[in-house]
C-alpha positions in Angstrom: -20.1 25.3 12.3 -19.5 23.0 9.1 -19.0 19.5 9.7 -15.7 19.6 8.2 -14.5 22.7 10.7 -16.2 20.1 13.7 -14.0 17.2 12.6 -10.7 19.3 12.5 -11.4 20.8 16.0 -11.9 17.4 17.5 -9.2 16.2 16.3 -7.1 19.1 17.3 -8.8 18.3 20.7 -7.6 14.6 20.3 -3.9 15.4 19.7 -3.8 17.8 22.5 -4.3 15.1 24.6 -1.0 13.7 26.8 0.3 10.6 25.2 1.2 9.3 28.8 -2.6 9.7 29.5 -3.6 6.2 28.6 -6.9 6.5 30.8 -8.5 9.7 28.9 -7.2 8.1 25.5 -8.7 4.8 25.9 -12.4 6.7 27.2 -11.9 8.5 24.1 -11.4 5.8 22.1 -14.0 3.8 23.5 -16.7 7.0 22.9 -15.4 7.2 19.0 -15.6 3.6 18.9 -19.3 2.7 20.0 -20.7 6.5 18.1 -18.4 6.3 15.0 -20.1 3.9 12.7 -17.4 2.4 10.9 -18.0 2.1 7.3 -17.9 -1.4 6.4 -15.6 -2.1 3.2 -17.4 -4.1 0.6 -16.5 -5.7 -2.3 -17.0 -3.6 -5.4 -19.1 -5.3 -8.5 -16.3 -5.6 -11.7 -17.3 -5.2 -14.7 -16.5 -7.6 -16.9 -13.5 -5.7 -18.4 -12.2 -5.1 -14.8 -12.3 -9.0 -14.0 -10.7 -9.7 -17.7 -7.8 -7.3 -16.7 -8.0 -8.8 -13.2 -7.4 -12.3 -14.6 -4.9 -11.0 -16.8 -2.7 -9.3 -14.1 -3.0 -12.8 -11.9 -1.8 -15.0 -15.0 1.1 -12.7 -15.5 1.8 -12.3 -12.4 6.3 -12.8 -11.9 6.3 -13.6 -15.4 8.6 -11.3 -16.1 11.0 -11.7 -12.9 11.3 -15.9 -13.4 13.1 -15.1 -16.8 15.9 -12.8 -15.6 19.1 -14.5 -14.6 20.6 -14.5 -10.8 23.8 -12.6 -11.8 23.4 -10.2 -14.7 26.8 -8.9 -14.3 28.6 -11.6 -14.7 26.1 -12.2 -18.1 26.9 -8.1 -19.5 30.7 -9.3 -18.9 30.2 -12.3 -20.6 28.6 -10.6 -23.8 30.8 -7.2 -23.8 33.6 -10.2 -24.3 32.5 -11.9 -26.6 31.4 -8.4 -28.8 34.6 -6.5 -28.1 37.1 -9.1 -27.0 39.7 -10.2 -24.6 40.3 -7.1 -22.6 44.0 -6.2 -21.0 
């Protein structure tokens, strides 16, 4: 039995398992959590192009939504006036 064919029929064990259950889900959970070691998530090293584009993104950053106005409508309808003119 592959490890990958173990994990899926654990966790087709796992789901079989009544919802309402909360006693046999937490001993589960408990097992998983003391024999599962959780694989820490650490801080990749950037390379210095990474941390150039990195400080890039953060200096940038809402740039572009600062400059827009709080009611473009009202600015189209001001500029398709003043291009076409007075509408009746």
């Amino acid at each position: 039995m592959t490890a990958l064919s173990m994990k899926r029929s654990s966790l087709n064990l796992i789901n079989q398992i009544d919802d309402n259950d909360t006693s046999l889900i937490e001993k589960v959970y408990m097992f998983l959590k003391t024999n599962v070691p959780i694989k820490k998530k650490e801080e990749e090293e950037l390379t210095s192009e990474q941390k150039r584009r990195l400080a890039l993104v953060d200096e940038l950053c809402g740039a572009f939504s600062a400059c827009q106005t709080v009611d473009w409508k009202k600015d189209k309808e001001e500029y398709m006036l003043e291009k076409y003119g007075q509408q009746d």
